[in-house]
N, C-alpha and C positions, 0 to 999 in steps of 0.2 A: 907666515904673515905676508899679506900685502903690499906692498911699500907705497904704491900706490895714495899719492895723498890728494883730495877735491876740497874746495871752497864747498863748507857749509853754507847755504841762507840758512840767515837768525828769523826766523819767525815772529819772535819773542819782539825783534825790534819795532816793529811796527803794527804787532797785534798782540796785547798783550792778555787780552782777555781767553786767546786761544787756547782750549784745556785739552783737546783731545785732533789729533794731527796725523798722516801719512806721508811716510819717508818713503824711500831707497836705502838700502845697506851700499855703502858704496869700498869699505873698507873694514877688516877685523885684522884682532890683535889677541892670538890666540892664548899666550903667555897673561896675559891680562885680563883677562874674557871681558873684550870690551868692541866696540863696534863704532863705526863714522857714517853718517849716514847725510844724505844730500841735502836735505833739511830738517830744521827740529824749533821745538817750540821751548824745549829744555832750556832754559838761564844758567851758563858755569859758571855763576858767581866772580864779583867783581865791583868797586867801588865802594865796600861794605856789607853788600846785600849776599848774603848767602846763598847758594846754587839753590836750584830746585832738585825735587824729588819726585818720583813717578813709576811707571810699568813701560813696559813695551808688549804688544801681541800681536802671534804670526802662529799660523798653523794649528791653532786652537791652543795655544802657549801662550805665558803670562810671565813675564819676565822683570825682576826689580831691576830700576836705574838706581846705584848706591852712588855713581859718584860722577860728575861732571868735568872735563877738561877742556881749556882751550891747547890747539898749534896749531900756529899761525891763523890762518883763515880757516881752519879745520875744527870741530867739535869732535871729541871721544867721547861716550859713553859707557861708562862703566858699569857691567852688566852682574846681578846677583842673578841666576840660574844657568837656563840654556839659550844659544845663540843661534840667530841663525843664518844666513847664507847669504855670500857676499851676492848682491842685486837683489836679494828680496825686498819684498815690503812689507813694511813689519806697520803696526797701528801705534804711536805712541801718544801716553794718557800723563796728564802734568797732576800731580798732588795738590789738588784746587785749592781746599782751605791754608792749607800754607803759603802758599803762590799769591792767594788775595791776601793774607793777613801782611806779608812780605810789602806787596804792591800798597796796602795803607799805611804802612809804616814806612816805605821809601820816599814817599809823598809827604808824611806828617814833617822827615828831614828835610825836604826841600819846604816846607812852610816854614820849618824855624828857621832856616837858616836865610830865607827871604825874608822875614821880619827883621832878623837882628842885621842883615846886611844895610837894608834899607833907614832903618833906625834908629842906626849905633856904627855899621860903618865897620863892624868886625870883623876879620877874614873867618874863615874854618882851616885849623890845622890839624883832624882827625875826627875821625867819625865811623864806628861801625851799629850794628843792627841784626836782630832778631827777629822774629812772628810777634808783632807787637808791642817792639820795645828795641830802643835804641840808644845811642848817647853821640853826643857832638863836642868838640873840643874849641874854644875860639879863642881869640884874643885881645880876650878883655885885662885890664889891669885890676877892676874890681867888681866883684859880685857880690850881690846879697840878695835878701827874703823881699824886699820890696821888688827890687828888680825883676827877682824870678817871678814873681806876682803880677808885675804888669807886661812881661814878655806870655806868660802862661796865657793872659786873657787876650792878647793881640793875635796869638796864633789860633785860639777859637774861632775869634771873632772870621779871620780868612776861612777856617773851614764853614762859619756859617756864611760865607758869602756865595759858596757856591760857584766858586772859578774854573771856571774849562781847563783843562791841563792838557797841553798839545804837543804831542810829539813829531818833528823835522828831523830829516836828516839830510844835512847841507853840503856845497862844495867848503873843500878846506877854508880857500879864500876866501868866501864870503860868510865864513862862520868866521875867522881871524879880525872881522872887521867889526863884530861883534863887542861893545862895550862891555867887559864884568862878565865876560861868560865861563871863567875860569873863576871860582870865589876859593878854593883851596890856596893855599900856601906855598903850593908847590905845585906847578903844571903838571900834570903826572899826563899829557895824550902824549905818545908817541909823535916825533917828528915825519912820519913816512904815512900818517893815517891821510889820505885824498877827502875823505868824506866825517863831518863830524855828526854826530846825533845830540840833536838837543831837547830839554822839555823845557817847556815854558808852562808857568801857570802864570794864565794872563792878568798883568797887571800886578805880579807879585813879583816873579822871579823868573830867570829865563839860566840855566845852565848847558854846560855840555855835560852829559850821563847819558851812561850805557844799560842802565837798570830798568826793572817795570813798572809801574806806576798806573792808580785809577785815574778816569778820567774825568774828575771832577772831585776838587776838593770835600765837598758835602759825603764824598764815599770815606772819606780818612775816620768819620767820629772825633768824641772829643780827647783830646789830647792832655796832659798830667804830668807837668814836671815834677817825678817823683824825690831828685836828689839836684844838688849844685854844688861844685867841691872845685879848689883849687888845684890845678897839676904843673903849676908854675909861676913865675912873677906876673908875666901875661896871658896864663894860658890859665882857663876856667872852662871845667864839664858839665854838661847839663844833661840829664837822664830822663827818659819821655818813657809815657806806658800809655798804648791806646785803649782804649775798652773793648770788652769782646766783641 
């Protein structure tokens, strides 16, 4: 093994439409049969949004990506077949329909969770997500059927607005200066991060997130709070399902 470690570019951050990409192999890990490669379009999962999944090919090879990790500034690739050679360049292909179903469902989270900030003034204290389907934790003291009824139609009503959804990636400083740009419960960015990324959908919501997301809300479809359950005195989940 290599020990050799490089700064991957995320791809991913700032093109998220990207499905199909070439790297450099810049490191492998033969014990793991996994690989680092200089850049990638692959997402390791984070903020709730589950990694992506994919192929890589090189040499007339097709190789599965089963598992994604971060270190440090570095991306692994976790390879199902054969590998190939440190400094190659290998082709790598993103698992598109999950990738978009992911990217409207991280989007539909940042629409609820812009409504009910906006409207009710809730924080979010947990939130993960699936291929079109998610749930969000906030902290309300009371929920009910009417509620969920006029939150359900507020959050359409955004995706039929058709809002540009824009992604920055700022100095630390001048993201820190930033009103509300942290809506979680708990700051979970690292202290040592120089550079924040943010998305905003304008006129709704503007966070820091490291996820993918369409660009325009009119790509999300309509939205379904399928369930609302109590998981505390203050704390109430709402569960979403997009449409196909």
């Amino acid at each position: 093994m290599n020990s050799l470690k490089m700064k991957t570019e995320l791809l991913y951050q700032t093109d998220a439409y990207l499905k199909i990409f070439t790297a450099q192999v810049t490191n492998i890990n033969l014990e793991r049969n996994e690989i680092m490669l200089d850049k990638t379009a692959f997402y390791p999962g984070g903020g709730g949004q589950p990694q992506d999944s994919g192929n890589i090919h090189f040499s007339g090879i097709s190789s599965e990506v089963v598992k994604i990790e971060r270190e440090g500034d570095s991306i692994w690739h976790i390879i199902h077949g054969e590998l190939p050679l440190t400094n190659q360049t290998i082709e790598g292909q993103i698992n598109w329909e999950r990738r978009y179903h992911l990217m409207r469902t991280h989007t539909a989270m940042h629409i609820l969770c812009g409504v009910i900030w906006r409207d009710y003034q809730a924080q979010v204290t947990g939130g993960n997500m699936e291929p079109l389907s998610g749930r969000m934790d906030f902290e309300f003291e009371n929920m009910s059927a009417d509620l969920v009824s006029e939150i359900e139609k507020k959050i359409n009503d955004e995706v039929d607005m058709a809002r540009e959804v824009k992604v920055e990636i700022l100095p630390r400083k001048e993201a820190d200066k930033i009103p509300d740009l942290i809506r979680t419960k708990i700051n979970l960015l690292p202290q040592n991060l120089t550079e924040i990324r943010t998305v905003n959908i304008l006129g709704l919501d503007l966070q820091a997130d490291g996820g993918t997301h369409v660009k325009n809300t009119r790509e999300v479809g309509r939205i379904k709070i399928t369930d609302y359950k109590s998981k505390g005195k203050i704390n109430k989940r709402l569960k979403i399902q997009l449409e196909e």
